[in-house]
C-alpha positions in Angstrom: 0.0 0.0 0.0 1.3 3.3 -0.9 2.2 6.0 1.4 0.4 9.4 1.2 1.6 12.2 2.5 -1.8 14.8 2.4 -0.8 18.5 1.8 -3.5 21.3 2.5 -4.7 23.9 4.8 -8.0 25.0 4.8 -10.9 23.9 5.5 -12.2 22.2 2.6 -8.7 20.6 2.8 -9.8 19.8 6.3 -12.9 17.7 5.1 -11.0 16.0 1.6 -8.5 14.6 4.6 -11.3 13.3 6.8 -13.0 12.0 4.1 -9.5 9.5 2.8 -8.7 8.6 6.7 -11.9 6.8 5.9 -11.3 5.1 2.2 -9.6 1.7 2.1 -5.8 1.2 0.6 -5.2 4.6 1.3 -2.3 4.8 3.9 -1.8 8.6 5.2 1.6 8.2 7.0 2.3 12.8 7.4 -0.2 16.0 7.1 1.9 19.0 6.1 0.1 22.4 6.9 1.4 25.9 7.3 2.4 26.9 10.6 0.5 28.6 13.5 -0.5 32.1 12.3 -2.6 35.5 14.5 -5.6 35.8 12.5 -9.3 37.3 13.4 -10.2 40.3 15.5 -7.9 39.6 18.5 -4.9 38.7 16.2 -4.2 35.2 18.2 -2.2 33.1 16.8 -4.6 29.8 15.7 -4.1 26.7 13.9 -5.1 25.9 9.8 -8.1 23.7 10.0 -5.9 21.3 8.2 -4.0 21.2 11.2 -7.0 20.6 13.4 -7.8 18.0 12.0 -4.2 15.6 11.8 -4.4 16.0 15.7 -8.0 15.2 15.5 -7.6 11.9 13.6 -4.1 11.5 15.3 -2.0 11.7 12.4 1.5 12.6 12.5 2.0 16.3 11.4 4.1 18.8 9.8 4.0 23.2 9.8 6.5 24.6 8.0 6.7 27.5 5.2 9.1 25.3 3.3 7.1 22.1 2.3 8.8 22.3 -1.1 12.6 22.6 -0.2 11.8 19.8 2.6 10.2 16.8 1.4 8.3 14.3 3.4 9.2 10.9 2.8 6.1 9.3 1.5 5.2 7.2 -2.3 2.8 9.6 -3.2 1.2 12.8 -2.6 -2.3 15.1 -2.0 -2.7 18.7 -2.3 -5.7 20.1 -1.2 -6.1 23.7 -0.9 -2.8 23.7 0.6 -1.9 28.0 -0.6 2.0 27.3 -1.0 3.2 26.8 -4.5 4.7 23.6 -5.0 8.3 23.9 -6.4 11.2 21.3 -6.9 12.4 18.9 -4.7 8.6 18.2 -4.0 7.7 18.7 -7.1 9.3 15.3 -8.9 10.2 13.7 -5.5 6.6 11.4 -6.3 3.6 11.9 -8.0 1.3 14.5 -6.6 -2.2 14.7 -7.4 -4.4 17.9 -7.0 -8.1 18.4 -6.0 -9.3 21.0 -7.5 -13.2 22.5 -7.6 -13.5 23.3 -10.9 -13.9 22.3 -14.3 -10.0 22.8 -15.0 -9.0 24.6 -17.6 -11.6 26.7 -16.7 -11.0 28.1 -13.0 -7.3 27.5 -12.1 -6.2 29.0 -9.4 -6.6 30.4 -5.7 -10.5 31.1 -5.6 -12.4 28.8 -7.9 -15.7 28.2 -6.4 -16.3 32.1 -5.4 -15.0 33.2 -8.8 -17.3 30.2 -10.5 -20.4 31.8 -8.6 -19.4 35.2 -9.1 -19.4 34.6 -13.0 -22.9 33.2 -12.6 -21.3 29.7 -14.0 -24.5 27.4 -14.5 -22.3 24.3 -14.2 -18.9 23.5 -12.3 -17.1 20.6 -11.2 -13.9 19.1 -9.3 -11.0 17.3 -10.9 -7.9 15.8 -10.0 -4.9 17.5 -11.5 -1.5 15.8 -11.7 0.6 18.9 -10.4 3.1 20.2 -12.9 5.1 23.2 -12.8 2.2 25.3 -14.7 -0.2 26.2 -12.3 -3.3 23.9 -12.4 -2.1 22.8 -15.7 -1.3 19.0 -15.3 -3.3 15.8 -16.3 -6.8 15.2 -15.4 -6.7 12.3 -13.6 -10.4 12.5 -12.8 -13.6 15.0 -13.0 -17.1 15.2 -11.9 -19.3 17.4 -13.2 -22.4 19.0 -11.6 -25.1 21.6 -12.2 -24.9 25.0 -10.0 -28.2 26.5 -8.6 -29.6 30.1 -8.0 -29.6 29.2 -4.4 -26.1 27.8 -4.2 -23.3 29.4 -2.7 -20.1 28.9 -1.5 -20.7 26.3 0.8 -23.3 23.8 -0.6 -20.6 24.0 -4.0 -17.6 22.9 -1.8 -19.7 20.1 -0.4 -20.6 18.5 -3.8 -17.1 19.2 -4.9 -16.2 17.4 -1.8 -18.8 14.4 -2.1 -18.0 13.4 -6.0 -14.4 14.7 -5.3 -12.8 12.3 -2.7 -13.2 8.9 -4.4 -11.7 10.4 -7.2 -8.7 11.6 -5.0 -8.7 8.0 -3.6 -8.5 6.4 -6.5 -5.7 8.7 -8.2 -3.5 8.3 -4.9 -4.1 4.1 -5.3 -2.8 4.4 -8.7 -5.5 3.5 -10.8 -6.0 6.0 -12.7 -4.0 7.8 -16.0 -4.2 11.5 -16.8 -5.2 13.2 -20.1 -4.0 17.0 -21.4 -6.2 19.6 -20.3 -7.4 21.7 -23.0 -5.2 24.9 -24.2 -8.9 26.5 -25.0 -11.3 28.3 -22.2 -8.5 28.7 -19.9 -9.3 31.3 -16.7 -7.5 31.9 -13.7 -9.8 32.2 -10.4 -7.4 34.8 -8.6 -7.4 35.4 -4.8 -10.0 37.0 -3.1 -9.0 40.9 -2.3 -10.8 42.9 -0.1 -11.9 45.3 -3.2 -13.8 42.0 -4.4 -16.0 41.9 -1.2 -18.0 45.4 -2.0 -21.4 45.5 -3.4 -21.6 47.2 -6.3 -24.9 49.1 -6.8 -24.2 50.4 -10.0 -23.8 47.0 -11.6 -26.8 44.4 -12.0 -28.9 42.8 -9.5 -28.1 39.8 -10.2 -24.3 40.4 -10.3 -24.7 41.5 -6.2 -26.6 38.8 -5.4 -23.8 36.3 -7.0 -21.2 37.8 -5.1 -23.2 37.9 -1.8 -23.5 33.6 -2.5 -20.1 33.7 -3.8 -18.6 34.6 -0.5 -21.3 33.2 1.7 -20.7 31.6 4.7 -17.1 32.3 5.2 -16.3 35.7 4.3 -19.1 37.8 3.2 -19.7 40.5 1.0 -19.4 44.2 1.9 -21.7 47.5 2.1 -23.0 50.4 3.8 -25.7 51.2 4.9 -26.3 54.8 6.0 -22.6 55.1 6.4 -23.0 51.9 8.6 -20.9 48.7 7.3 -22.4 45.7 7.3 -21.8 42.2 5.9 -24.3 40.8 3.5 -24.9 36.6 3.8 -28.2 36.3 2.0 -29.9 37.9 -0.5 -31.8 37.4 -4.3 -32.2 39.8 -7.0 -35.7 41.0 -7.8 -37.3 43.4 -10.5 -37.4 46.7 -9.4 -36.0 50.2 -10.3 -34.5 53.0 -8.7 -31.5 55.7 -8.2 -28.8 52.7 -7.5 -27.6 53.0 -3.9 -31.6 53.8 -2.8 -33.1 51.2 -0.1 -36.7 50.7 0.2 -38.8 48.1 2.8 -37.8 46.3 3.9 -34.2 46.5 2.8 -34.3 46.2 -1.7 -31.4 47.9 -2.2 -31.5 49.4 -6.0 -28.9 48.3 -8.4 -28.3 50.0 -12.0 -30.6 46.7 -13.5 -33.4 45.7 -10.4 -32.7 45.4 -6.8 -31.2 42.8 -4.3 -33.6 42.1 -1.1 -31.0 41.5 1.6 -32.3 38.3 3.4 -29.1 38.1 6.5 -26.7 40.8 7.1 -24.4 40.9 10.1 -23.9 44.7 11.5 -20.4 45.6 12.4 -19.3 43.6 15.8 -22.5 42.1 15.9 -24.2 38.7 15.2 -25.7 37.6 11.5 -29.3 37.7 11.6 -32.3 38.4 9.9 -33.2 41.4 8.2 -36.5 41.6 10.1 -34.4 41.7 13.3 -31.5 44.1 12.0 -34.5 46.6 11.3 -36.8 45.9 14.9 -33.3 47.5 16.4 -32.8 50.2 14.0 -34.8 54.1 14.9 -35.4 54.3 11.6 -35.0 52.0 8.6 -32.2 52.7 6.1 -32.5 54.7 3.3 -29.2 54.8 1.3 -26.2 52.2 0.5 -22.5 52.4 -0.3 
């Protein structure tokens, strides 16, 4: 049985590593993460759910910002959602396969279920990439399609990804599988979210604000203000509708240059997500203008 070392960090890489502890003739022997970093509000210093979850399932792990000049000694390799770029003596020491949530060529890259949503993409996928040197541009070793919903965002996307994606993984890291040349044709990259990608746009289209509120939904949100008061958007649909863009009206249809969106959950600044109904019960008056 082959050894596997698992590379990733996130959370999505989190759940792909649960889900092979559990498939058979898959031996995980190492879990290399990043290290220990401050993140959120109160800057402490807090693990990659990657990391979480090797102690969790009492794997043997590894943190270190130089995965690629420091190889761990395994047959065969996983990378998922790992954010380091994979360089030589990894790259070559054994095969490495990639799972990726798109439909590669389409997508490559940092961000490719929010930038799939964001583009309103009717269909997506996850493959397994044999990593080369071109970024996301190996073999397909194996892909899933499936169909993307209006209600659909970030979340329910990674979990079908995840569902159809694993046993592909699995099978790829048994050897089992052979790889076939991406296309050179429909290639896009699905670069890193910035902050300037998180603001609402009112002067573009309804349904363009609505995508990016699903796009970034549950994990990082998209960004507004309302009455000079930020909030963070976590639900919302476009309707018909037309005004001055920027101009709310009840409850809270916030005009866009083509209809409105009807914010369903926002999360004031420092407070909880909730419901608009009970954003606007604490409010003295409702608002009447976004930014």
């Amino acid at each position: 049985m082959p050894r596997v070392v698992f590379l990733g960090t996130s959370a999505f890489g989190a759940d792909v590593l649960r889900r092979l502890t559990g498939e058979p003739e898959v031996d995980i022997t190492a879990v290399v993460t990043q290290p220990d970093r401050p993140s959120g509000r109160g800057r402490r210093r807090g693990s990659p759910p990657v990391a979480d979850a090797a102690r969790e399932l009492g794997l043997r792990l590894v943190q270190t910002e130089r995965a690629s000049a420091e190889p761990v000694d395994a047959d065969v390799g996983a990378v998922v959602a790992f954010g380091q770029m994979v360089r030589p003596p990894l790259l070559g020491a054994y095969p490495l396969y990639n799972l990726h949530p798109s439909l590669v060529p389409r997508w490559r890259g940092a961000a490719p279920v929010e930038r799939a949503l964001m583009a309103g993409d009717a269909e997506t996928g996850v493959c397994v990439i044999e990593l080369t040197a071109e970024l996301d541009a190996g073999p397909i070793h194996g892909c899933e399609r499936f169909a993307v919903g209006p209600d659909d965002d970030a979340a329910s996307v990674r979990a079908r990804a995840l569902e159809l994606g694993a046993p592909l993984l699995a099978e790829s890291l048994r050897g089992r599988t052979h790889g076939e040349e991406q296309s050179t044709e429909g290639v896009t990259y699905a670069h890193k979210i910035e902050p300037r990608d998180r603001r609402i746009d009112w002067a573009g289209t309804a349904v363009d604000a609505a995508n990016l509120v699903r796009a970034l939904s549950p994990h990082i949100g998209a960004r507004c203000e309302l009455d000079g008061e930020p909030v963070t958007v976590w639900r919302a649909r476009a309707g018909p509708g037309g005004d001055e863009p920027g101009t709310v009206s009840p409850p809270l249809r916030i005009a866009c240059a083509d209809g409105v969106l009807e914010v369903l959950d926002l999360q004031p600044a420092g407070r909880r997500r909730m419901a608009v109904a009970d954003y606007l019960r604490g409010l003295r008056r409702a608002p009447e203008r976004a930014a």
